[in-house]
C-alpha positions as CSV (number, residue, x, y, z in Angstrom):
1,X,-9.1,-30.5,-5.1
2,X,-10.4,-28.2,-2.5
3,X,-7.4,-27.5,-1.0
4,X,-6.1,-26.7,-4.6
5,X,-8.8,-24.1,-5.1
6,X,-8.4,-22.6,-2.1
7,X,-4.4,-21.4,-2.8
8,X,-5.3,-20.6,-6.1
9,X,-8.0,-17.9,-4.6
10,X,-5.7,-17.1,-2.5
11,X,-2.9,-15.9,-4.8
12,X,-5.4,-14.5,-7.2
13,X,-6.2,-12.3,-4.1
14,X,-2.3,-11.4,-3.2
15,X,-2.3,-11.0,-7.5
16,X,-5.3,-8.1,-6.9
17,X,-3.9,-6.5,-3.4
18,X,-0.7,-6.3,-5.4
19,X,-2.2,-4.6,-8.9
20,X,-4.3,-2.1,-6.4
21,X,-0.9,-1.2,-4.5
22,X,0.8,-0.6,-7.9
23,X,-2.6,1.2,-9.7
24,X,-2.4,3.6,-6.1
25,X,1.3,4.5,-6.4
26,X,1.1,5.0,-10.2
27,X,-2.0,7.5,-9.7
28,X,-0.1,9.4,-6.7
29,X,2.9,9.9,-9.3
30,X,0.1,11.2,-12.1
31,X,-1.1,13.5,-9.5
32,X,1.8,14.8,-8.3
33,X,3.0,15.7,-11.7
34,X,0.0,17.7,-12.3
């Protein structure tokens, strides 16, 4: 069960480095265009 927990924390983490990554390129293409 541990073990279980501990890959699901894990791709919630990839899940979050992944939505910063695309929140940080979507914000460098708002400021560009201003």
């Amino acid at each position: 069960m541990q073990r279980g927990l501990k890959v699901l924390r894990f791709k919630n983490e990839e899940v979050l480095n992944n939505i910063e990554l695309v929140l940080k390129k979507i914000l460098n293409v708002v400021s560009d265009t201003n």
